[in-house]
C-alpha positions in Angstrom: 0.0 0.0 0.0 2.9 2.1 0.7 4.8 1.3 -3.0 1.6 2.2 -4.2 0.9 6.0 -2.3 4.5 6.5 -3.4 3.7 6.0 -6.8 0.8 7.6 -7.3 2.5 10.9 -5.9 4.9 9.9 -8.3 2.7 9.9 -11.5 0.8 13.4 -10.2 3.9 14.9 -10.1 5.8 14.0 -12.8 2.1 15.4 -14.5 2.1 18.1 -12.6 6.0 19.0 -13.8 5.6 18.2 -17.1 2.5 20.2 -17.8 3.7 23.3 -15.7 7.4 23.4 -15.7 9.0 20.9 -17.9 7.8 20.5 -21.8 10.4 18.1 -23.0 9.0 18.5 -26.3 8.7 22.3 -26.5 4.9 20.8 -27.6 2.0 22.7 -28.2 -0.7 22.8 -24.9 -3.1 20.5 -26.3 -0.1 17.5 -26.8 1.3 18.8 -23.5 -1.9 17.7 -21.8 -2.2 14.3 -23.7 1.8 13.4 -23.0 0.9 14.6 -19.3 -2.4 12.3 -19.2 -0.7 9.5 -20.8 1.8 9.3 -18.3 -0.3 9.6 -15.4 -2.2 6.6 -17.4 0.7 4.3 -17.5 2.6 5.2 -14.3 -1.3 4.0 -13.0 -1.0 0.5 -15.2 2.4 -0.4 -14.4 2.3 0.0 -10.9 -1.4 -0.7 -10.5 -2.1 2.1 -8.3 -5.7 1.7 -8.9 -7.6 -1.1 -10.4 -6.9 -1.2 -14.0 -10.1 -1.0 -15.5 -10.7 2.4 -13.5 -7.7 3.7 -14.6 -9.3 3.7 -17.7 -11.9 5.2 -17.0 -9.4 8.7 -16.9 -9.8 9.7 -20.0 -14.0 10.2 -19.8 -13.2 12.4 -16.7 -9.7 14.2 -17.8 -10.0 14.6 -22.0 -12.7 16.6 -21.8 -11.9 18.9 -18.5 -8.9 20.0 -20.5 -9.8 20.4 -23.8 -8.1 17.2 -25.7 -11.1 15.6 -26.9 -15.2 16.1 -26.8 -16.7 13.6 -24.6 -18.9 11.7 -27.4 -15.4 11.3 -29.2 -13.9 9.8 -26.1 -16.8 7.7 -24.9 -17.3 6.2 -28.2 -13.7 4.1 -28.4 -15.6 2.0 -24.8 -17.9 0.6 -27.5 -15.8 -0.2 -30.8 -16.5 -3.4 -32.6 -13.6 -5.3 -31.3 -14.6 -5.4 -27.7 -18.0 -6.9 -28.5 -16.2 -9.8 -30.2 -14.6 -10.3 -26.8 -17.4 -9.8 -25.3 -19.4 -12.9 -27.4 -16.2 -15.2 -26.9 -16.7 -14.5 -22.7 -20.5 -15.5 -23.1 -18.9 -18.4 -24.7 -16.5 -19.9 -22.9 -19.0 -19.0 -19.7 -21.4 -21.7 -21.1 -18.5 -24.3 -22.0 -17.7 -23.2 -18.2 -21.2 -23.3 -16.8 -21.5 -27.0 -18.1 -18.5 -28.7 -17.5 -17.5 -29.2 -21.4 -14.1 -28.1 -21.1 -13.3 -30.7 -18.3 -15.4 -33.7 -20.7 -12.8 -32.3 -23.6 -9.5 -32.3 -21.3 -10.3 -36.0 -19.7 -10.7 -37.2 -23.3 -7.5 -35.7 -24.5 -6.5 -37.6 -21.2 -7.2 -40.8 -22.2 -6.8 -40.2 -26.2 -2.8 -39.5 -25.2 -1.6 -42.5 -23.6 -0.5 -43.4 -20.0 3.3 -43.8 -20.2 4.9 -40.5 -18.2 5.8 -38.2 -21.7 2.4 -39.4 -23.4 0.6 -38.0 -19.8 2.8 -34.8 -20.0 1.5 -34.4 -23.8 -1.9 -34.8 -22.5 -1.6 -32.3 -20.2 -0.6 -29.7 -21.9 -2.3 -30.4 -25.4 -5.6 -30.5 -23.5 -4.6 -26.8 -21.9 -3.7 -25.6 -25.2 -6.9 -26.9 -26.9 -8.9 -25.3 -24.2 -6.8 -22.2 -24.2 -7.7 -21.4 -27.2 -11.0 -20.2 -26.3 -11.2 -20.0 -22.7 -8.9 -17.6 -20.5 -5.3 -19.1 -19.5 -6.3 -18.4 -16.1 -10.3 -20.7 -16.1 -7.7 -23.4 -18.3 -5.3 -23.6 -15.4 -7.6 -23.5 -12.5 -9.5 -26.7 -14.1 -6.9 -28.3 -15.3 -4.2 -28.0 -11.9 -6.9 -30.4 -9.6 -7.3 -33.2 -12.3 -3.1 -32.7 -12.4 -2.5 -33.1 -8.7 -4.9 -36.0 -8.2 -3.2 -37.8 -11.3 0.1 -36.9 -9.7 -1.3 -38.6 -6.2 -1.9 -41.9 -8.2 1.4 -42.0 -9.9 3.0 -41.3 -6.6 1.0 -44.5 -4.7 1.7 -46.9 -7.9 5.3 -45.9 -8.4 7.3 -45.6 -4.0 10.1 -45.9 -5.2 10.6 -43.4 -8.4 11.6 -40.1 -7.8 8.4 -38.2 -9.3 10.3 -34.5 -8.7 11.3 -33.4 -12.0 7.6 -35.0 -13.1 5.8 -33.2 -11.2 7.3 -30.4 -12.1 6.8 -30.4 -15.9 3.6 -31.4 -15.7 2.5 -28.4 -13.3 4.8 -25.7 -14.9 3.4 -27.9 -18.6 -0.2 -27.1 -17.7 0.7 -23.0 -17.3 2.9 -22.2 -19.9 0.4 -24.3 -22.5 -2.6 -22.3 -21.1 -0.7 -19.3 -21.7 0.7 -20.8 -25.1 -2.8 -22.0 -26.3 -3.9 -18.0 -26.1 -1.8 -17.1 -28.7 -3.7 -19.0 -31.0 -7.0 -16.9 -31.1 -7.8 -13.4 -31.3 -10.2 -13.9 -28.1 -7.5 -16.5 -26.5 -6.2 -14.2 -24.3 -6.5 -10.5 -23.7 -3.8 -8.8 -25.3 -4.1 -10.2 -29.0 -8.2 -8.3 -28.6 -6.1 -5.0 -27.2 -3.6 -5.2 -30.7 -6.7 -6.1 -33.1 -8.6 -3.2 -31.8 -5.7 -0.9 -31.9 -4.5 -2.0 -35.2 -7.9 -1.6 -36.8 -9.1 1.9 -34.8 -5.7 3.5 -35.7 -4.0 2.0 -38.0 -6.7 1.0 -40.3 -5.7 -2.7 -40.5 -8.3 -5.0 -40.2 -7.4 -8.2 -38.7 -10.4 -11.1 -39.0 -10.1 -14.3 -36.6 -9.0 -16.4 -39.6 -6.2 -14.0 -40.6 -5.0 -14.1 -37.0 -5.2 -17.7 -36.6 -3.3 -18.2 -40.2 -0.6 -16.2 -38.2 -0.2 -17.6 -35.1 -1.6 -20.5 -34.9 1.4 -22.2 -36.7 3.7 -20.0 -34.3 1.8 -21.5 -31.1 1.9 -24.9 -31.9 5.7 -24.8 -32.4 6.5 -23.4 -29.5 4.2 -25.9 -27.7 5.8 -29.0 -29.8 9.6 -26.9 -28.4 8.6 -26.3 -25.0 7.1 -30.1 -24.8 10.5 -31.5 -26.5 12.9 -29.5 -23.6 10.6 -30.6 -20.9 11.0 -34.5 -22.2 14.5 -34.7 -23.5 16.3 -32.0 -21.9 15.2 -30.8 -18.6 12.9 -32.4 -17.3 13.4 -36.1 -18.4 11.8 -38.9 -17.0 11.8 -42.8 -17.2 8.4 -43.8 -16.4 6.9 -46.2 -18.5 3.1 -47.2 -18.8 0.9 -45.9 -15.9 -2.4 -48.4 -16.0 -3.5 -47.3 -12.9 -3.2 -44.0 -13.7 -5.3 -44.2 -17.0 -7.8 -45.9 -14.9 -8.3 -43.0 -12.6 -8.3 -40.5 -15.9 -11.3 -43.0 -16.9 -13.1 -43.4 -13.8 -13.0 -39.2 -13.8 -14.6 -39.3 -17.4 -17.2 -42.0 -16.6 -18.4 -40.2 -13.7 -19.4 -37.0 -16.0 -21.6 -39.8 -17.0 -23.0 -39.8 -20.9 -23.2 -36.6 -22.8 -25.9 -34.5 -21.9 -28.0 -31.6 -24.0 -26.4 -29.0 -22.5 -23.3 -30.4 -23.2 -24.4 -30.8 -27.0 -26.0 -27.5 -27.1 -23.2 -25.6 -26.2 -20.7 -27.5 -28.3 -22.8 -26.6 -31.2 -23.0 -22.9 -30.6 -19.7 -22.8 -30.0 -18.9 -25.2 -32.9 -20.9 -23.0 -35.8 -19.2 -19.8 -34.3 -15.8 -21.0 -34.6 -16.8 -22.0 -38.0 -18.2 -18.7 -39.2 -15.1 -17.0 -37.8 -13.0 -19.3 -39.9 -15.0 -18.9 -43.0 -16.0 -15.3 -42.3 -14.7 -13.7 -45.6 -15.8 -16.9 -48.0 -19.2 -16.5 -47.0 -19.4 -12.6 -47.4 -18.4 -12.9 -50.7 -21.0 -15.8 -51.5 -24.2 -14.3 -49.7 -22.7 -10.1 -50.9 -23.4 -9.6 -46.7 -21.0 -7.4 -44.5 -20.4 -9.6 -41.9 -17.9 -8.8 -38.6 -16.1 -11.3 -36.9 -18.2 -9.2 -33.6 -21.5 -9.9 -35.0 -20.5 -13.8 -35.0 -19.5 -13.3 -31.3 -22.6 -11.5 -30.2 -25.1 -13.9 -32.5 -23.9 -16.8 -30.3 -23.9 -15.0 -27.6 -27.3 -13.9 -28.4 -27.9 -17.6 -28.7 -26.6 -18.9 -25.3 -29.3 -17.2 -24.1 -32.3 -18.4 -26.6 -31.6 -22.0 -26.2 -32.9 -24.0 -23.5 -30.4 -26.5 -21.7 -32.7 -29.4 -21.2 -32.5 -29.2 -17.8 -35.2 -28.7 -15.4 -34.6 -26.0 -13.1 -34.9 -26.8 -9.8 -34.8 -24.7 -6.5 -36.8 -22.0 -8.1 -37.6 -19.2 -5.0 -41.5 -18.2 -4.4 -41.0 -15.0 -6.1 -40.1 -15.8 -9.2 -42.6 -16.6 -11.5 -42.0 -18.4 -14.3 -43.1 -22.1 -14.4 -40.8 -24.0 -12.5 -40.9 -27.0 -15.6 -39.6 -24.7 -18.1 -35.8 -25.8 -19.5 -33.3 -23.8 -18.0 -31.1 -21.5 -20.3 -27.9 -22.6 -21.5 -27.1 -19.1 -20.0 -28.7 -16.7 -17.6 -27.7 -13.0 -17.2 -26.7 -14.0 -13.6 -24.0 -16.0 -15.0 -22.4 -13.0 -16.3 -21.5 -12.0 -12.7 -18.4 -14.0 -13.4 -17.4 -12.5 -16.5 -14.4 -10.0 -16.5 -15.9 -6.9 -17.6 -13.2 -4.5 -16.6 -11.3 -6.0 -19.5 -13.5 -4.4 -21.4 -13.5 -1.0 -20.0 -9.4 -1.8 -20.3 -9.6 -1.9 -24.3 -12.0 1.4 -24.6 -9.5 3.1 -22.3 -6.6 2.2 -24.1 -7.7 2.6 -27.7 -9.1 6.4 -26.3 -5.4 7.2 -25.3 -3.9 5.7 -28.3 -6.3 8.5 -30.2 -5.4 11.0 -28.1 -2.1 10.6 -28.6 -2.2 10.1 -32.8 -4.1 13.3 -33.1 -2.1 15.0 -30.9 0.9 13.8 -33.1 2.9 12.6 -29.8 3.1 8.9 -32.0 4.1 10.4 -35.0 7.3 12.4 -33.2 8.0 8.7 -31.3 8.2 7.0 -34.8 10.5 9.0 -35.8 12.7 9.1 -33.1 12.8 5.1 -32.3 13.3 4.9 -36.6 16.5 6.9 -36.6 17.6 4.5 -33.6 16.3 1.0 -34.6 18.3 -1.8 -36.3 18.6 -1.3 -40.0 17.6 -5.1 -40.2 13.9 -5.7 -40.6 14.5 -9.2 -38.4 16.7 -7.6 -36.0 13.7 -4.9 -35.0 11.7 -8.5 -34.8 13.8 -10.2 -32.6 14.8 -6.8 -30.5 10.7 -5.8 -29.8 10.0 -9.7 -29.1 12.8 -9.9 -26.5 12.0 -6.6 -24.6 8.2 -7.5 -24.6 9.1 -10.8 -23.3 10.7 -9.7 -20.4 9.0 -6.8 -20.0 5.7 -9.3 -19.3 7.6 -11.4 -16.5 7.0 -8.2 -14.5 3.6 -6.0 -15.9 0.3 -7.2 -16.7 0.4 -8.0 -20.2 -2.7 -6.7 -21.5 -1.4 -3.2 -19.8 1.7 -3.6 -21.5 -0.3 -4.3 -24.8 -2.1 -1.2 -24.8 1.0 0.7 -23.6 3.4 -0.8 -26.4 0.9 -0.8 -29.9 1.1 2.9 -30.2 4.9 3.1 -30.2 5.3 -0.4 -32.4 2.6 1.3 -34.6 4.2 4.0 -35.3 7.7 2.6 -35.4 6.6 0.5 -38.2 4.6 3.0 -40.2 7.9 5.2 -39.7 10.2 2.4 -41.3 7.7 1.3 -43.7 6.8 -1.4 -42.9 3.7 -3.7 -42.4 2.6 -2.4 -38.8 1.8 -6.4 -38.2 5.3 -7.8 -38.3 6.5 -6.0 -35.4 2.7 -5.7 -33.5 2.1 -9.4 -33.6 5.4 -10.4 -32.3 5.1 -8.1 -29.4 1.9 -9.0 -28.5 2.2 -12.7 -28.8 5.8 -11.8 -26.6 3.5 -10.5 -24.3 1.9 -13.6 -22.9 4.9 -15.9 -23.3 6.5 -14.7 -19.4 7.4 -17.9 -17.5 10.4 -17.5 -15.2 8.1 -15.6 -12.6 5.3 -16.3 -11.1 3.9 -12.9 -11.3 4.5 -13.2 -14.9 0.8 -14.7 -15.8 -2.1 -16.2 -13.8 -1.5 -19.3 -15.0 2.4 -19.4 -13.5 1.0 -18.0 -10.0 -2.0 -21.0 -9.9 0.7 -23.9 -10.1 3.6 -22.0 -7.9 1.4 -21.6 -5.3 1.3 -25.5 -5.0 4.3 -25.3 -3.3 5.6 -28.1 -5.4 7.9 -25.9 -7.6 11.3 -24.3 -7.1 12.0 -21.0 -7.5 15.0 -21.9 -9.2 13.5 -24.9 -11.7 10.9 -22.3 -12.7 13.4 -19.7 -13.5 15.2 -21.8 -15.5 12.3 -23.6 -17.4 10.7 -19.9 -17.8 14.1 -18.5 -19.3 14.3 -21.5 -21.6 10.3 -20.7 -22.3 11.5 -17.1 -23.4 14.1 -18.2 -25.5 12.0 -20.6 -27.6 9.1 -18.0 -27.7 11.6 -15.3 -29.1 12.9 -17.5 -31.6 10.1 -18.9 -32.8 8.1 -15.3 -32.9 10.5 -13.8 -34.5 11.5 -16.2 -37.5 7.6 -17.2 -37.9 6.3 -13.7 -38.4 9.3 -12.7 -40.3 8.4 -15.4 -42.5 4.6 -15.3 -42.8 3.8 -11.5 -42.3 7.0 -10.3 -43.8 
C-alpha cells in the first residue's frame, strides 16, 4: 500500500511537472496535456495504483476537462466493434464453463494420449492448449491443476520408489505455460491479441479477421508448444516412467463419472462449434451471400444464442418470487452468469484505444516514430527479434494486456515510420507479451501452479528462461516469415 501511495504521488507529479514546468517537447498545450495524461495513465498500469479497469476510466473524466477531446469522441472508443467480439467469446466460454464441457474435452485428450509418463505430460498440456484457445489461461489452469494433482497422487502411490520430482514439475509448470501458449492461437485466447486487433484496426486502419490471425499464429503457437514439450522431455525435465495403468484408470473413472453426454453439453458444443466455423470462413461466406459480416456480429449472435436455447435441464430450486413455471428448461445461460465475466477487461480496451487516439491526433506517435526509426536496427529481423525480446521480459514483470495497450502505439508508429507492415512487429510483441514464465507474477496461470508449493524458485526460472528463448525465436522467424 505504501509502494503504491509512493507511486501515485509519483505519476501526479511528474504530471504536474511536465504540464507546468518541464515540456520536454517544447509541444503545443493540447499535446502537452495528452503526453501529461498518458503518463499519469501508464505510471497508473504499471504499478497498478488503482484497479486497472478504472484507470481507464481517466480519460472520460480528464480529456474533456482539458480540452483534448469532446466527450462523445472519447466515450465512443468504450464501445468499438472489437470489444464486443470479446465480449461474445466471454458469453462463450461462460457456457463451456457453466456446463462442464471443457473438463469432458480435457479427460478425453487424457485418455486419447496414452498413459506412459511423456504421453501423460502431452496430455496435459495439449488439453490446456486446446482449451486455451477459447477459454482464458487463467479458467484453463484452475480446471486443469486439480485433475493434475490427483493424477500426480496416483502415480506417486503406484510408483514408492521413483523419484516423481522433476515430473511433477513439468507437468504443473506444462499445464501453465500451454494455457498461456494456447492463447496465442486466437484473437479472443487471451486478452492482449483483442487489445492489438482493436488498436490495429481503430488506428491503424488494419483489419485483422479471426482467420487471418489464426493463419498467423496459430502455426507460431503450436511450435512453440511441440519446443517447449521437446525440452521438458528430452532435456530438462526427463523422465523414465513407463506405462501408468493405474493412472489411466483414474483418468477413466474421472470421465465415466461426467456420466454420458448431456443436452447442454451438445448444445453448447454446437453454438460454440458454428461460431468458430463462421469466424473461420467469415470472408468466403461474405463474398458468396454479398453480406458485410464482422467477426463481432459472429460473437454476439452466439452470444445472443446462449441465451435463446434452452439447456434441457429442469430447473430446480426455483424461489417463491419468481414466476416463471418451474418445468420450463433452463437457459444454457442466464444474465446472472455474467457476474463471473471480466468486464473491466473491457472498460481496459476502450481506455486504451481512447489514449492511443489521443495521442495520434495529438501527433505525440508520430514524433516517437520518428525518433525510435533513426535509432532502430537497419535489419527488418533484427527490429523483430529486438521488440519480441523486450516485450518478453517486459511481461515477466507487468500485466500484459497493460503492457499491450502501452506498447501498440509506439510499435505502430515505429513500423509505419520504417515502412513497414505495422503487423510484423505488433504481432510479435503482442504474442511476446503472454509468453513470461520464469516468474510467477508473470501470468495467472504461473501464479495458480507455484502456489502449490511443489515448484522451485529456481526450476521455474530456468524452465521460464528457456520458455522465453524458444518463444523469441520462434516469434520472430515465424512472423518474419509469414507476415514479412
Amino acid at each position: 500500500m505504501k509502494d503504491q501511495k509512493l507511486w501515485m504521488g509519483f505519476g501526479i507529479i511528474l504530471l504536474i511537472s511536465i504540464y507546468f514546468f518541464w515540456n520536454p517537447f517544447q509541444s503545443e498545450i493540447k499535446m502537452l496535456s495528452t503526453i501529461s495524461v498518458a503518463i499519469l495513465m501508464v505510471c497508473f498500469w504499471i504499478f497498478e495504483i488503482l484497479p486497472l479497469p478504472v484507470t481507464a476510466l481517466l480519460p472520460l473524466v480528464i480529456f474533456p476537462l482539458t480540452g483534448i477531446e469532446e466527450i462523445q469522441q472519447t466515450a465512443r472508443h468504450y464501445a468499438d466493434p472489437i470489444i464486443f467480439l470479446f465480449m461474445g467469446g466471454f458469453f462463450i466460454a461462460l457456457a463451456i464453463e457453466k456446463w462442464n464441457l471443457h473438463r469432458r474435452i480435457a479427460l478425453n485428450v487424457l485418455v486419447w494420449t496414452g498413459s506412459q509418463g511423456n504421453q501423460i505430460l502431452m496430455g496435459f498440456m495439449l488439453a490446456s492448449f486446446l482449451i486455451s484457445m477459447w477459454l482464458s489461461n487463467t479458467a484453463t489452469t484452475m480446471m486443469m491443476f486439480p485433475i493434475a494433482t490427483s493424477v500426480l497422487t496416483v502415480i506417486a502411490k503406484t510408483n514408492p520408489d521413483t523419484d516423481l520430482k522433476y515430473f511433477q514439475i513439468s507437468i504443473l509448470l506444462g499445464i501453465a505455460y500451454a494455457a498461456n501458449i494456447g492463447g496465442l492461437a486466437t484473437i479472443i485466447g487471451t486478452p492482449p491479441n483483442v487489445a492489438f486487433v482493436a488498436y490495429a484496426r481503430e488506428q491503424l486502419q488494419v483489419e485483422i479477421s479471426f482467420f487471418d490471425w489464426m493463419k498467423i499464429c496459430f502455426p507460431i503457437a503450436i511450435l512453440i508448444l511441440a519446443l517447449l514439450y521437446l525440452l521438458f522431455t528430452k532435456v530438462i525435465f526427463i523422465n523414465g516412467l513407463q506405462r501408468q495403468e493405474k493412472t489411466m484408470d483414474f483418468i477413466r473413472t474421472e470421465r465415466s463419472l461426467l456420466g454420458p453426454w448431456n443436452p447442454s453439453e451438445i448444445r453448447t458444443l454446437m453454438v460454440f462449434v458454428m461460431a468458430a466455423t463462421l469466424w473461420i470462413i467469415r470472408e468466403p461466406l461474405e463474398i458468396f451471400l454479398h453480406l458485410k459480416i464482422h467477426d463481432s456480429m459472429i460473437g454476439i449472435a452466439a452470444g445472443i444464442l446462449l441465451f435463446i436455447i434452452p439447456s434441457g435441464v429442469k430447473i430446480k430450486n426455483k424461489k417463491p418470487s419468481e414466476t416463471e413455471d418451474p418445468q420450463t428448461d433452463e437457459r444454457l445461460l442466464h444474465w446472472s452468469d455474467t457476474s463471473k465475466m471480466s468486464w473491466g477487461i473491457l472498460l481496459m480496451f476502450g481506455g486504451g484505444l481512447t489514449l492511443a487516439k489521443a495521442l495520434e491526433n495529438a501527433g505525440v506517435i508520430q514524433q516517437i516514430g520518428q525518433f525510435l526509426s533513426l535509432h532502430s536496427p537497419s535489419s527488418v529481423f533484427l527490429s523483430i527479434v529486438l521488440i519480441t525480446t523486450i516485450s518478453i521480459f517486459l511481461s515477466e514483470l507487468l500485466s500484459n494486456i497493460a503492457q499491450v495497450i502501452v506498447m501498440a502505439p509506439v510499435v505502430g508508429s515505429l513500423s509505419l515510420a520504417l515502412n513497414l507492415n505495422p503487423l510484423i512487429l505488433g504481432i510479435p510483441m503482442t504474442l511476446a507479451a503472454s509468453c513470461a514464465g520464469m516468474l510467477p507474477m508473470g501470468t495467472p496461470p504461473n501464479a495458480i501452479v507455484f502456489s502449490s508449493g511443489k515448484i522451485p524458485m529456481g526450476q521455474m526460472l530456468k524452465a521460464g528462461f528457456y520458455l522465453n528463448l524458444i518463444s523469441i525465436v520462434t516469434i520472430s522467424f515465424l512472423a518474419y516469415l509469414i507476415i514479412g
